[in-house]
C-alpha positions as CSV (number, residue, x, y, z in Angstrom):
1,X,13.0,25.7,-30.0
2,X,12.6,22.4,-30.5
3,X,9.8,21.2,-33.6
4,X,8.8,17.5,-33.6
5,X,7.6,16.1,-37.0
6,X,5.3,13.4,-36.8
7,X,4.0,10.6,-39.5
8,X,1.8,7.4,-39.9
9,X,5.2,5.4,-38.6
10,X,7.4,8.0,-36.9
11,X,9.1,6.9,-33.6
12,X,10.9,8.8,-31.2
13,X,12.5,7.5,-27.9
14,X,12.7,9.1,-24.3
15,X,14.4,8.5,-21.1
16,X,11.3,8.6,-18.5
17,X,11.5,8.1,-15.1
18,X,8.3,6.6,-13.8
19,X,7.5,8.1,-10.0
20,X,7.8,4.9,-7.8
21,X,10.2,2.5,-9.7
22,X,12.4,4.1,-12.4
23,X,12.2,2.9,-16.1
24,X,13.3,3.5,-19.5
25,X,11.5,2.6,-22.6
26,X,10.5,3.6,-26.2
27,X,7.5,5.3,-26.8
28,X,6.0,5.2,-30.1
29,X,3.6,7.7,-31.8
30,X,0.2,6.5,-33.2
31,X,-1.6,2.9,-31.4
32,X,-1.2,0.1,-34.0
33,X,-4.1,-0.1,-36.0
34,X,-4.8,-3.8,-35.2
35,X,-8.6,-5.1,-35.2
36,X,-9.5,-8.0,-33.0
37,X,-12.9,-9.8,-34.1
38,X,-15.7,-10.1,-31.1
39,X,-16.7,-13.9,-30.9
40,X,-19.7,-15.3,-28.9
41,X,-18.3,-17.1,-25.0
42,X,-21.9,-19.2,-24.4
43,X,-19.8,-20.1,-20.8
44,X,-19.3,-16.1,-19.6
45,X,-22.5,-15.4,-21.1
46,X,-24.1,-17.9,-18.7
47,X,-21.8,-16.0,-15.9
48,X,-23.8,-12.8,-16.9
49,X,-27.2,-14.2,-17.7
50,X,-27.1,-15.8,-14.3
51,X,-27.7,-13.1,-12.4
52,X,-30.9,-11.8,-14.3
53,X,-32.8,-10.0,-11.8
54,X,-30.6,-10.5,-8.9
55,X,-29.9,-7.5,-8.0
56,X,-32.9,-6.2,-8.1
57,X,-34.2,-9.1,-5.9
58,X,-31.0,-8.9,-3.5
59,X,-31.7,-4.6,-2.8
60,X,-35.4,-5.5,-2.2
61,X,-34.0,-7.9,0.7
62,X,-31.8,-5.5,2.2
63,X,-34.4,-2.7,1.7
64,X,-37.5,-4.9,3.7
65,X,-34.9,-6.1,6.1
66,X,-33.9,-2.8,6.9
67,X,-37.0,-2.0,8.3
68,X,-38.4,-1.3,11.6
69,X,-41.5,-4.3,11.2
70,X,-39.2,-6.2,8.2
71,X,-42.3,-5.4,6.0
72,X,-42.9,-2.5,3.5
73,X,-46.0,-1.3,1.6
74,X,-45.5,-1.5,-1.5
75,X,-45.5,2.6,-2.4
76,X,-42.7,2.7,0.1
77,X,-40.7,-0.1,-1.6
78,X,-41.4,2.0,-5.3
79,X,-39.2,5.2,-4.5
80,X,-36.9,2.6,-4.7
81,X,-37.5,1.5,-8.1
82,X,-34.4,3.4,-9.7
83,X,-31.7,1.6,-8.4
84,X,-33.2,-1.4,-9.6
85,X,-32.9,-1.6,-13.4
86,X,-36.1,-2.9,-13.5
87,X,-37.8,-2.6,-17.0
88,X,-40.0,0.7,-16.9
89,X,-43.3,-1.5,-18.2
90,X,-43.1,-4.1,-15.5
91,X,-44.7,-3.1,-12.7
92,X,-42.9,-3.7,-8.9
93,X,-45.5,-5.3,-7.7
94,X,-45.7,-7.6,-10.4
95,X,-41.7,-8.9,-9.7
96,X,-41.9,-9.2,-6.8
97,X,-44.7,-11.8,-7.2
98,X,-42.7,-14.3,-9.4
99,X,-40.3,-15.3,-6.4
100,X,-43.1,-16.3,-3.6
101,X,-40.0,-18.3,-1.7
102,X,-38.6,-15.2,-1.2
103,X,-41.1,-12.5,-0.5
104,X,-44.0,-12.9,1.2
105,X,-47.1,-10.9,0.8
106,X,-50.2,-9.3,2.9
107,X,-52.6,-6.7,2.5
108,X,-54.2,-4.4,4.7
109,X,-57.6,-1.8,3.8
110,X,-57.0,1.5,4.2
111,X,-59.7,3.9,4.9
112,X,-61.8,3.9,1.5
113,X,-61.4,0.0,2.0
114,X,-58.9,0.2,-1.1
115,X,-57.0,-3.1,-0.5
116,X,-53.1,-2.2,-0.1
117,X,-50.4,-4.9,-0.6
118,X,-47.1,-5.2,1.6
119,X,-44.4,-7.2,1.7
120,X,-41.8,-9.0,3.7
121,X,-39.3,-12.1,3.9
122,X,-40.1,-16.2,4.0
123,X,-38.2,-17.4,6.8
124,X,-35.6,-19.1,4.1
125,X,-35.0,-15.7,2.5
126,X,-34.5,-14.2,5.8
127,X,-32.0,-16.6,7.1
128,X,-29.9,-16.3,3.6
129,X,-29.7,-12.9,4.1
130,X,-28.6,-13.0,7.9
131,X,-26.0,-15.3,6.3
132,X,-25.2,-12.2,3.8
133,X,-24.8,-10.0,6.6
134,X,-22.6,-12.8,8.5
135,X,-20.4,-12.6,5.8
136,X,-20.1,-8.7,5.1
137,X,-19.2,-8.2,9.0
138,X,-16.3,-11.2,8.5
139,X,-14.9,-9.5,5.4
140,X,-15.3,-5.9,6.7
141,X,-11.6,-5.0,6.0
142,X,-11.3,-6.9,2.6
143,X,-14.7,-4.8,1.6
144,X,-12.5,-1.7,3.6
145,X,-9.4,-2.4,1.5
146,X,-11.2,-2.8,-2.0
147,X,-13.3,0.6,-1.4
148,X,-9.6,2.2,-0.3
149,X,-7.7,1.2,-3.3
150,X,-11.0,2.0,-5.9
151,X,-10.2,5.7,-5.0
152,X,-6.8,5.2,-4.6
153,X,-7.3,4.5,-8.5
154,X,-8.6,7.9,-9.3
155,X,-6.2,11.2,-9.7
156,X,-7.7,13.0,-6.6
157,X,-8.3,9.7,-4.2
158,X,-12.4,11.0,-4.6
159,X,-15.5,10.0,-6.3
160,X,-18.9,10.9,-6.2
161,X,-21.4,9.0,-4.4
162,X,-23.4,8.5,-7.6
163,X,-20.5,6.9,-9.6
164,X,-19.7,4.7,-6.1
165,X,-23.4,3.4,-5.9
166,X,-23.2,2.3,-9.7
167,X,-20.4,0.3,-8.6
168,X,-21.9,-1.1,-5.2
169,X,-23.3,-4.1,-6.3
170,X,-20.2,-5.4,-8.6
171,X,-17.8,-4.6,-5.7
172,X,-20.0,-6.2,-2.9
173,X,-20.7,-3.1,-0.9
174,X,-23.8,-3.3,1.9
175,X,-26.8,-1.5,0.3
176,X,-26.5,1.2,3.2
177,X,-22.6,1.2,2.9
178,X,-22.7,5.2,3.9
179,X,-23.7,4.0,7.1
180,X,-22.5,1.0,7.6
181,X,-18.8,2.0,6.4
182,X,-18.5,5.7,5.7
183,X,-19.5,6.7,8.6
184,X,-17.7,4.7,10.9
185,X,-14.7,5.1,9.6
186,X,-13.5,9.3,9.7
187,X,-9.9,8.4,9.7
188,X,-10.4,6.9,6.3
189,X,-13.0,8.6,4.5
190,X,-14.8,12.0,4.2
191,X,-17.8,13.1,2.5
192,X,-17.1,16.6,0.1
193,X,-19.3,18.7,-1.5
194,X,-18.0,18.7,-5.9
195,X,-18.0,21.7,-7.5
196,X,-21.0,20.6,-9.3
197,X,-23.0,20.6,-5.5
198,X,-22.7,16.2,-5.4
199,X,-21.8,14.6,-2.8
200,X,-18.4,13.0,-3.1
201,X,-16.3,10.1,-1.0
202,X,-12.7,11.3,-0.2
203,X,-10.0,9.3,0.6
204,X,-8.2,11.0,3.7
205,X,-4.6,8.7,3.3
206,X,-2.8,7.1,0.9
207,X,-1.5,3.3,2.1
208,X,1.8,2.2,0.4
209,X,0.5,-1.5,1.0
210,X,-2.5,-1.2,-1.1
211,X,-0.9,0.2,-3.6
212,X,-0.3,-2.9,-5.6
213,X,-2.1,-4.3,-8.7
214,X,-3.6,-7.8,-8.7
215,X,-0.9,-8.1,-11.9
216,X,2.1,-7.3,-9.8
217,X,0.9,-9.7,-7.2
218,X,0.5,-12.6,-9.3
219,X,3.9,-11.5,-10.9
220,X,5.3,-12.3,-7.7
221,X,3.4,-15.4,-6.7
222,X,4.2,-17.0,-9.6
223,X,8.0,-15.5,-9.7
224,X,8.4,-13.9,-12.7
225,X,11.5,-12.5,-11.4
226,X,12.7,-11.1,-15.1
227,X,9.6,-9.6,-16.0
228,X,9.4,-7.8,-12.3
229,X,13.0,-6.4,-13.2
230,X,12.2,-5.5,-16.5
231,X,8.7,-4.0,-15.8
232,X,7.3,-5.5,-18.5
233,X,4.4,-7.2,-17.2
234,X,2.3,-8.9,-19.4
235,X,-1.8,-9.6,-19.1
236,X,-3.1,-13.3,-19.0
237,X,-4.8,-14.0,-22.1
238,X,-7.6,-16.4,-23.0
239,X,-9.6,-16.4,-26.3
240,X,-12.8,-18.3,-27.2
241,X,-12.4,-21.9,-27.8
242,X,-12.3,-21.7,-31.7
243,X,-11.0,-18.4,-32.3
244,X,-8.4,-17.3,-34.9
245,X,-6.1,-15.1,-34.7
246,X,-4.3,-14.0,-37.5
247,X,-0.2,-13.9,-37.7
248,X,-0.4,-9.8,-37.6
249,X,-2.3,-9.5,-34.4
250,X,-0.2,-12.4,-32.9
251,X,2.8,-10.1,-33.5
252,X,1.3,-7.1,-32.2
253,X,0.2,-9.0,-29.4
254,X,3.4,-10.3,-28.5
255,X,5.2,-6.8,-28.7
256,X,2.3,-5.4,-26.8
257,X,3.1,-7.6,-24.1
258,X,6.5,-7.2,-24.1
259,X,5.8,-3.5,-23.5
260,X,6.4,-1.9,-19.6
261,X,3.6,-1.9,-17.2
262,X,2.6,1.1,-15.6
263,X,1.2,0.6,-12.2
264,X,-2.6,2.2,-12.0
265,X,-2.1,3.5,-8.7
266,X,1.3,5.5,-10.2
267,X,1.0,9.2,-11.6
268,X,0.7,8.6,-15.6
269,X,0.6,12.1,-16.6
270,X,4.3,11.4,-18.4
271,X,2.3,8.6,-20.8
272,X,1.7,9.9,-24.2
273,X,-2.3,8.8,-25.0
274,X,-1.7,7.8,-28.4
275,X,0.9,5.0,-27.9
276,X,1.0,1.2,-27.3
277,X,1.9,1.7,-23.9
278,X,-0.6,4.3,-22.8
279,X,-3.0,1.9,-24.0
280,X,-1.5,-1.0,-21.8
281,X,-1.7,1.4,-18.6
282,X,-5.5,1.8,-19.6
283,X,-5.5,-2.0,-19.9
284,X,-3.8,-2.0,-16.6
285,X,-6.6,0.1,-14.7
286,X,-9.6,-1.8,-15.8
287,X,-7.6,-5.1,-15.2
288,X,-7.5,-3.6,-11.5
289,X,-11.2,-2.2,-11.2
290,X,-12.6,-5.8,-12.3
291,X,-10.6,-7.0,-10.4
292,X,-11.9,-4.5,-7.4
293,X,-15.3,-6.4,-8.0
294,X,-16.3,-9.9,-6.2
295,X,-17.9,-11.6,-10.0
296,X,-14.9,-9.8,-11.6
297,X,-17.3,-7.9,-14.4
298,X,-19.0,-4.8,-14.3
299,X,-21.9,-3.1,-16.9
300,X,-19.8,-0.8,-19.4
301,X,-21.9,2.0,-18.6
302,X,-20.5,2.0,-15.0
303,X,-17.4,2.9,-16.3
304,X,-18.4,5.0,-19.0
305,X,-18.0,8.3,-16.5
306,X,-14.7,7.8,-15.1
307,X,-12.9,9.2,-17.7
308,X,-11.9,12.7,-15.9
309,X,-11.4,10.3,-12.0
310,X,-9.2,8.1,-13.8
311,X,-7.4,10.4,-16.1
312,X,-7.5,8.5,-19.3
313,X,-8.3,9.6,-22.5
314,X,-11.2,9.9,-24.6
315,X,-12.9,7.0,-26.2
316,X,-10.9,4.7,-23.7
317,X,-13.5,2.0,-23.4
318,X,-12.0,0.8,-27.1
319,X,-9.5,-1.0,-25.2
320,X,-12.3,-3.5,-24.6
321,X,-12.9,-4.7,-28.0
322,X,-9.0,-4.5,-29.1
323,X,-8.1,-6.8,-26.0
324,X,-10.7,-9.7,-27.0
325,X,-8.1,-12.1,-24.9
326,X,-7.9,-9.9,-21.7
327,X,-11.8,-8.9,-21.6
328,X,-15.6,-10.1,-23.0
329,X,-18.4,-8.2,-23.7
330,X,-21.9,-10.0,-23.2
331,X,-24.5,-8.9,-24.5
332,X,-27.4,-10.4,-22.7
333,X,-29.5,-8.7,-20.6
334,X,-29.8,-6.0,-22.8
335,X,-26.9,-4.4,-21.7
336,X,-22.8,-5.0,-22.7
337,X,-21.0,-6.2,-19.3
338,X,-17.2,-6.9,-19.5
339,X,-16.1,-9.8,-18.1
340,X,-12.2,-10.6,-16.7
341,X,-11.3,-13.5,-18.8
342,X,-8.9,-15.1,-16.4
343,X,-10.8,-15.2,-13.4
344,X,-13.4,-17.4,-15.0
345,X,-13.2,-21.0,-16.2
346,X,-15.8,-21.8,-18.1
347,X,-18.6,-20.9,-15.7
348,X,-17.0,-21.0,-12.6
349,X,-14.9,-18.4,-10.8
350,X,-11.7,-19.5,-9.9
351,X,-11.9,-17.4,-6.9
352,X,-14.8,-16.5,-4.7
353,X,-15.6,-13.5,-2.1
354,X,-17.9,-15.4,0.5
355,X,-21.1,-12.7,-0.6
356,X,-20.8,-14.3,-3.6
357,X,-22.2,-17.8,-2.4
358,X,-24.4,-16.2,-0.6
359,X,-26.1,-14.4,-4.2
360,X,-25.4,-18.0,-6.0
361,X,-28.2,-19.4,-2.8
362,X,-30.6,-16.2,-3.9
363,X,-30.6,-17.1,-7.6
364,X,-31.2,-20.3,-6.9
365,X,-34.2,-19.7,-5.3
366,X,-35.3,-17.1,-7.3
367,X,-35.3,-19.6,-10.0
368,X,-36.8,-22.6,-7.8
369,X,-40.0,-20.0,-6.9
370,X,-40.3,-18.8,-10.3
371,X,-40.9,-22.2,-11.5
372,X,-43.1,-23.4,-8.9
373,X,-45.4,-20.5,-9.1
374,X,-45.9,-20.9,-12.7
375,X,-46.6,-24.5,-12.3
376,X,-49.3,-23.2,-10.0
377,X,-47.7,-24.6,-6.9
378,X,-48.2,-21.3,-4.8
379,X,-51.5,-20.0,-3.8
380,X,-52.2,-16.6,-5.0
381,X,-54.0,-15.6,-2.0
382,X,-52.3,-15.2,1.5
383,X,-52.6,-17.3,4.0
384,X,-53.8,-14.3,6.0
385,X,-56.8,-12.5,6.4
386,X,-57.2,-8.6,5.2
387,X,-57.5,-6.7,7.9
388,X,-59.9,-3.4,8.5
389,X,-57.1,-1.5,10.6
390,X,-54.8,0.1,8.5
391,X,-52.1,0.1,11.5
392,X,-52.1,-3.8,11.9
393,X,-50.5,-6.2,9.0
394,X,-49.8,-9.5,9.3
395,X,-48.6,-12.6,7.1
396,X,-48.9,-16.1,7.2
397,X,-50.3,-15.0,10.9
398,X,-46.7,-14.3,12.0
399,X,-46.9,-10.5,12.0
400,X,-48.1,-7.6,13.9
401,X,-49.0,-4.0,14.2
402,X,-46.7,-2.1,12.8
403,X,-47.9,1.3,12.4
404,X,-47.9,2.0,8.8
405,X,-49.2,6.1,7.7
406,X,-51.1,6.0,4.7
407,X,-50.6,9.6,3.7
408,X,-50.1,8.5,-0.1
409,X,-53.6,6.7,-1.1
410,X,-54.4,8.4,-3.4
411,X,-50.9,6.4,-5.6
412,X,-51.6,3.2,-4.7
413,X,-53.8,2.0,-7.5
414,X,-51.0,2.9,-9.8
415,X,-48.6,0.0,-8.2
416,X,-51.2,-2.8,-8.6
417,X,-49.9,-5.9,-10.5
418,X,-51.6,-6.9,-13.6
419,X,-53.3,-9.8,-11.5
420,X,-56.9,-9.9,-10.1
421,X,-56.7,-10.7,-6.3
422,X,-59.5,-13.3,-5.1
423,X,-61.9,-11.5,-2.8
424,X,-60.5,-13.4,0.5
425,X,-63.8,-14.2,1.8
């Protein structure tokens, strides 16, 4: 029977053989209680604050587009409303006003004469997001490979759909991607019913190629041939210009470093959770998941239930705040998103998926319309007339009959915008 004592400083070393690439190291007992300050990045704040409304803009697209006549009543387009993040006091109707460049509006009366409002794409916004869908189908196997190795990340190669379209937007995947990669791919993937009655997205085979963290990749490029031998793999680190660290946590750092690397796609069940190098491991798997993502960030709540997929411990989003140099954490937006220090500089991403460009040409005309409108250079009123038949809509006298029901009347008023329409006669 063996009895382990343990104190504040107690160490105690182990020969462990890690399952891919054998290694020994020392393991010690109880994380150094080192305290890293938070300090203010204005540059990766402007990364974050960039993409105010965005998405919600960007699923709006893809949802009018989508459909059969490319315009959507406006009840239709509100069952949407959840995956938007929209504030709860700001009515749909009334966003999707502010960016005239990039939706277009009509109305048709239904039966009571209650005018109803639909929407649809400017030409401009349409052709940007042909573009978008140009580049998806051009980067279907990067998109292929980055959903592969997400789940390849998690103990049982599975995650539910629900935690999969939290990521969606951070890791670039079409709005539809159930249909547009799911399901015509079997040999990859499978949809499972969870014990808990979700839906889940299986992984059906484990690829040896993929298997490789961004880390170990760059170790290569760049030839660190003595770190790759000695497995001790150590994080690109950037601080804010201006910030101090003090001689303690540059020790700690250093040794932290120093420590061996565990591969996130490698069994870690041998990893005690309360030492230095379980906590690099963690450090390891974020460093992979933002790296997963085409703006390299991702809203901490997105992460906050993969504790159980990824098999890390509890309270394993501290590693944020203690690796200041490896991750930010904006605040704007009402929301805390962490940020990959190294793929930035300053603003600019050192690297870019091709959808990205494509979302830089949305914001920017999301913020051209929004000015323009409120210097009063769009009308308020369409260009075309109201029609009586509830089965015809057009706008800007480009659009036809397209055979709208109008089963739910009785909830329109309730998605009216705060503005007074002009009587159009």
């Amino acid at each position: 029977m063996v009895h382990w004592l343990f104190s504040g400083r107690a160490v105690y070393s182990a020969f462990l053989c890690e399952c891919r690439k054998g290694f020994s190291y020392q393991q010690k007992f109880g994380l150094v209680n080192v305290k890293l300050k938070w300090a203010k990045d204005k540059s990766l704040d402007a990364v974050v604050a960039a993409e105010k409304d965005l998405r919600a803009a960007c699923f709006l697209v893809s949802i009018i587009s989508s459909a059969s006549h490319c315009f959507v009543p406006i009840y239709h387009l509100c069952r949407h409303r959840g995956q938007l993040g929209l504030p709860q006091d700001l009515k749909l109707s009334t966003f999707i006003r502010r960016y005239p460049n990039i939706f277009c509006e009509s109305h048709v009366l239904d039966s009571g004469g209650t005018r109803v409002p639909c929407f649809g794409l400017t030409p401009e916004a349409a052709d940007v997001h042909h573009e978008g869908l140009n580049a998806l189908q051009q980067n279907q196997k990067d998109i292929l490979d980055r959903l592969c190795k997400l789940l390849m990340l998690t103990r049982d190669r599975m995650l539910p759909l629900q935690t999969i379209d939290q990521l969606k937007w951070d890791m670039g995947l079409p709005y539809d991607y159930c249909d547009y990669l799911i399901t015509r791919h079997p040999e990859l993937f499978s949809l499972v019913r969870l014990p808990d009655d979700r839906v889940g997205l299986k992984l059906l085979s484990w690829d040896d190629d993929l298997a490789v963290s961004q880390l170990q990749k760059n170790a290569v490029l760049q030839q660190k041939q003595e770190d790759i031998r000695s497995n001790s793999l150590a994080f690109p680190i950037r601080f804010t210009r201006g910030f101090g660290l003090k001689r303690k946590c540059m020790e700690w750092l250093k040794e932290w470093q120093s420590l061996p690397y565990t591969s996130p796609y490698t069994d870690a069940s041998h990893l005690d959770p309360r030492t230095d190098v379980s906590e690099k491991r963690i450090v390891g798997v974020f460093h992979e998941l933002l790296h997963l993502t085409i703006r390299k960030k991702t809203e901490r709540k997105n992460v906050s239930n993969l504790r159980i997929p990824l098999s890390l411990p509890q309270k394993f989003t501290k590693v944020f705040e203690r690796h200041p140099g490896i991750f930010y954490i904006s605040m704007k937006l009402n929301t805390q998103t962490v940020v990959l220090r190294e793929a930035h500089d300053q603003q600019q991403l050192l690297v870019k998926n091709p959808l990205v460009d494509v979302r830089e040409r949305f914001a920017s005309m999301m913020r051209e319309g929004f000015l323009d409108r409120s210097r009063g250079l769009y009308n308020k009123t369409t260009s075309a007339g109201v029609k009586k038949d509830p089965s015809n809509v057009t706008c800007s006298n480009q659009l036809s009959g397209t055979g709208f029901s109008y089963e739910d009347e009785s909830v329109f008023s309730e998605y009216y915008s705060d503005e007074l329409m002009p009587d159009p006669s």
